[in-house]
C-alpha positions in Angstrom: 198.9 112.0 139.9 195.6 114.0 139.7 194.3 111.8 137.0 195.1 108.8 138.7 193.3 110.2 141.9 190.2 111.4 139.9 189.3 108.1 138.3 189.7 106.4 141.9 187.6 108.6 143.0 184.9 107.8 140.5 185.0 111.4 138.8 187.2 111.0 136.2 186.1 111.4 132.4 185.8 107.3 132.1 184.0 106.9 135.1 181.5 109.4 134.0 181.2 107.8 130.2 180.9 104.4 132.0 178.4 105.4 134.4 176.1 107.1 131.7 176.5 103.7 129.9 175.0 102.0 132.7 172.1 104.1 133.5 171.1 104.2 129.2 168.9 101.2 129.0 167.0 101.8 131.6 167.0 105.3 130.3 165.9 104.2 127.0 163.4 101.6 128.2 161.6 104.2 130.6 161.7 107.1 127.7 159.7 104.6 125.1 157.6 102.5 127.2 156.6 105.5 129.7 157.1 109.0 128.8 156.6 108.9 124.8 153.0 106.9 125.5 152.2 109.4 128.2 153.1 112.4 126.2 151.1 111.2 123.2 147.8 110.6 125.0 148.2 113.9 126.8 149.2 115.8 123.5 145.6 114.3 122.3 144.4 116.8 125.0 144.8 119.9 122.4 144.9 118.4 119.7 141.5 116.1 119.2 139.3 115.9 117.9 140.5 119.8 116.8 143.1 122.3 118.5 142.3 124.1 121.0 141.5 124.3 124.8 137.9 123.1 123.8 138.5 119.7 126.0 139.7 121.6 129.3 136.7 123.9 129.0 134.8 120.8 128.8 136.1 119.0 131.8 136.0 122.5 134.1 132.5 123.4 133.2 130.4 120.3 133.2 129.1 119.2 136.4 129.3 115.2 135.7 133.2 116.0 135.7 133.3 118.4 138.3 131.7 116.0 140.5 133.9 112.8 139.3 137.1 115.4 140.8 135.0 116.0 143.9 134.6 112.2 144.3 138.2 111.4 143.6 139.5 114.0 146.0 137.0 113.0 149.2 137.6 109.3 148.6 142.0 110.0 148.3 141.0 112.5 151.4 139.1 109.6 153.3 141.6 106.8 152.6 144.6 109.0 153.8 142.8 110.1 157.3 141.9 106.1 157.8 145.1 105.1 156.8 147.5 107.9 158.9 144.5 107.2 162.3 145.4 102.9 161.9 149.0 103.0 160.5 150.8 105.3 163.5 149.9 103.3 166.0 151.3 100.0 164.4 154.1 101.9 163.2 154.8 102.8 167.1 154.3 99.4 168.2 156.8 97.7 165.6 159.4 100.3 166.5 159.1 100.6 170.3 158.7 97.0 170.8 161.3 94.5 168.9 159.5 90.8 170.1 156.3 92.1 167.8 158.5 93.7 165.2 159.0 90.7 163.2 155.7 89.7 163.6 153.8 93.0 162.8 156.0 93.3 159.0 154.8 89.8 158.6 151.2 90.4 158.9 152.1 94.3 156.9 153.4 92.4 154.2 151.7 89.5 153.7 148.8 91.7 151.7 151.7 91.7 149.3 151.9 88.3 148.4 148.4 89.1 146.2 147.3 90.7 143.6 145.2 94.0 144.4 142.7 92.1 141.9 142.2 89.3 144.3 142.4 91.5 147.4 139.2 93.2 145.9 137.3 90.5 145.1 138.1 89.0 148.6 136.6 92.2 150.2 133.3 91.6 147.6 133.5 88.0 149.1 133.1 89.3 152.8 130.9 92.3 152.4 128.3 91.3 150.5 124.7 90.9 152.2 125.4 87.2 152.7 128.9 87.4 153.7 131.3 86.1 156.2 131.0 89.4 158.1 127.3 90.3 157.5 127.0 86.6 158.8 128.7 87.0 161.8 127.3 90.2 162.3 123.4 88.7 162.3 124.6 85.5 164.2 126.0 87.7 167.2 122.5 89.4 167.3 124.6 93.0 167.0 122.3 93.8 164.4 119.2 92.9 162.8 119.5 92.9 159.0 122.1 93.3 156.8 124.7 96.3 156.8 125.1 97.9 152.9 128.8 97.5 152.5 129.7 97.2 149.0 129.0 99.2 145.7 128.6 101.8 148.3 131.9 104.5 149.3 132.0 102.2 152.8 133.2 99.1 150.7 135.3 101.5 148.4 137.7 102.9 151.5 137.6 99.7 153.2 139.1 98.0 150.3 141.8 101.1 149.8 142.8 101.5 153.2 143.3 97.5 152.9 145.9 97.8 150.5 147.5 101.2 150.7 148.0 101.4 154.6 151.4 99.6 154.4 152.6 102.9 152.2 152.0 105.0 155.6 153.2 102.2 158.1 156.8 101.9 156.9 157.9 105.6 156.6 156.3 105.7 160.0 158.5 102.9 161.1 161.4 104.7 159.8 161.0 107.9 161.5 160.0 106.8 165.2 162.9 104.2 165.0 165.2 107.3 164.3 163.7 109.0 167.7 166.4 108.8 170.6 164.4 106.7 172.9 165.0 108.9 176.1 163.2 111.8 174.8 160.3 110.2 175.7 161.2 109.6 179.3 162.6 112.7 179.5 159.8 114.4 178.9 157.7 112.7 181.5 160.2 113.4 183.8 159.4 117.4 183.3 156.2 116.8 184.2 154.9 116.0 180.6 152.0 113.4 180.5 151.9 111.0 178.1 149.7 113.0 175.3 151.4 116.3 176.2 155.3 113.9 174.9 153.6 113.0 172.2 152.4 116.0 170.5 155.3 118.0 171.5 157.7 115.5 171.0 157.8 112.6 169.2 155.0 113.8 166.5 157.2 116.4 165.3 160.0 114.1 164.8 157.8 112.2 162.8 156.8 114.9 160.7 159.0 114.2 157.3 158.1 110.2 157.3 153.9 110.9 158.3 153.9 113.4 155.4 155.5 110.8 152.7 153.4 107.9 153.7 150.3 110.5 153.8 151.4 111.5 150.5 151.7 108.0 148.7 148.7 107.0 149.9 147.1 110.1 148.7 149.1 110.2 144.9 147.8 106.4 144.9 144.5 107.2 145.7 144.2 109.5 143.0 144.7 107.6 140.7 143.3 104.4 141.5 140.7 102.5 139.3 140.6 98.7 140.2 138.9 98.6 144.3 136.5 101.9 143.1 135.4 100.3 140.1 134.8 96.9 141.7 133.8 97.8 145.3 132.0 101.4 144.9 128.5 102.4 143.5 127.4 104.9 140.7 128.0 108.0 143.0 131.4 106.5 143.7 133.2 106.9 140.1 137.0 108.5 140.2 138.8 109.7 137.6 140.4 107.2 136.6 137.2 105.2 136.2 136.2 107.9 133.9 139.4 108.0 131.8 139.0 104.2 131.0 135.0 104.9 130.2 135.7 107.8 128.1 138.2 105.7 126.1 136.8 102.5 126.2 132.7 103.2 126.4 132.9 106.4 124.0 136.5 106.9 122.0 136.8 110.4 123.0 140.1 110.4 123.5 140.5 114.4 123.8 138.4 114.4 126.9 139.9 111.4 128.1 143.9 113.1 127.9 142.2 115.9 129.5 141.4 114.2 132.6 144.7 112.5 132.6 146.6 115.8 132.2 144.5 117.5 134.9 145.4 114.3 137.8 149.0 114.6 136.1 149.2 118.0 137.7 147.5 117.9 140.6 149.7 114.7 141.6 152.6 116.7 140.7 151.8 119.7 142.6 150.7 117.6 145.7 154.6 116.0 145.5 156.1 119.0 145.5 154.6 120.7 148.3 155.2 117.5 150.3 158.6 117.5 149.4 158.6 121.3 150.6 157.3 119.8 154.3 159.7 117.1 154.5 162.6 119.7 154.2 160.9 122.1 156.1 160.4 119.2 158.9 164.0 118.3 159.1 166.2 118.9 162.0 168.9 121.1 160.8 
């Protein structure tokens, strides 16, 4: 009887063989189309053009590559803040109030239905000196002439926060929907006002989904090369611009692995300290 109730239970030896079955394609599709590329342009970062540590010391010491991590890390810093200060309070509304729900994914998702290609070139549509919004801007009489908002960082986070703001709205959602809806009241009726409730209750609770959508945003900010390269100006090149320059512009693909390997870690790291906050920030 034991062998009977283990494969019913899904843990027999078949079970097992049958489920590794399943999972190997996808297994095998992942290993050659991801990880063996990935590890052979990062194993170009000690190895060309000669081994050695020479292209680390390279990306560390000079300035121009110093200051391409500084830009990348205050543009993914930016675009997370903006994000977290818009998405919570749509995130609130769609879960405190059901007749908007609907209505609110809708407009979330729609961004969806396009490419982030033609999101970008949309934004350079409406920012540009003689754009919808500088146009409106000029007829309304609220200012003068012209407000610089592309090739500049303004167009660069308008366009990110654009398209990475559903990442924080969602796992938002998620966690105030999970809030028993009279802790709120009960807190007012201790004598709590309504910012007082907030911080010291529902916040908290929303601790574990604000630090993974703060955290996509921030992995995908990181990394991102199409609305910087389009949208931003020459102080406004990331890393990942870089990584395409140095490949495409100059073939030096040693500093170019470097780079990568350096965001590889730093995105790594940044997961699993959030991953240590979401435990940390669940009720036990």
């Amino acid at each position: 009887m034991e062998p009977v109730a283990a494969d019913l239970t899904g843990a027999g030896p078949t079970s097992r063989a049958s489920h590794l079955l399943l999972v190997l394609p996808a297994t095998l599709f992942v290993l050659v189309v991801f990880a063996l590329p990935v590890a052979w342009l990062l194993s170009r970062s000690v190895s060309d053009p000669a081994w050695g540590l020479d292209n680390f010391r390279t990306v560390l010491r000079e300035p121009v590559y110093l200051g391409l991590m500084r830009n990348t890390v205050q543009i993914s810093v930016a675009t997370t803040v903006l994000c977290v200060l818009l998405g919570y309070p749509v995130a609130h509304v769609m879960a405190t109030c059901p007749r908007l729900t609907r209505l609110l994914t809708f407009v979330v998702l729609v961004p969806f239905w396009s490419s982030v290609l033609v999101r970008t070139f949309a934004w350079m549509v409406l920012l540009q000196n003689n754009g919808l919004i500088n146009r409106a801007l000029l007829g309304s009489g609220l200012v003068r002439q012209p407000i610089e908002m592309i090739f500049n960082r303004t167009g660069v986070l308008i366009g990110m926060v654009q398209v990475l703001l559903p990442f924080v709205i969602f796992p938002l959602y998620g966690s105030i929907r999970a809030i028993d809806p009279a802790l709120m009241p009960a807190a007012a009726c201790m004598g709590a006002t309504p910012a007082r409730a907030f911080l010291r209750v529902q916040l908290p609770l929303t601790i574990p989904g604000l630090t993974t959508g703060a955290t996509l945003v921030f992995v995908l900010s990181l990394g991102y090369f199409v609305t910087p390269a389009l949208l931003g100006g020459r102080r406004d090149v990331v890393i990942a611009r870089m990584i395409q320059m140095e490949i495409g512009q100059f073939g030096d693909w040693g500093v170019a692995a470097a780079l990568s390997l350096v965001l590889l870690v730093a995105t790594l790291s940044l997961l699993g300290f959030s991953r240590l906050l979401v435990r940390r920030g669940r009720p036990t």
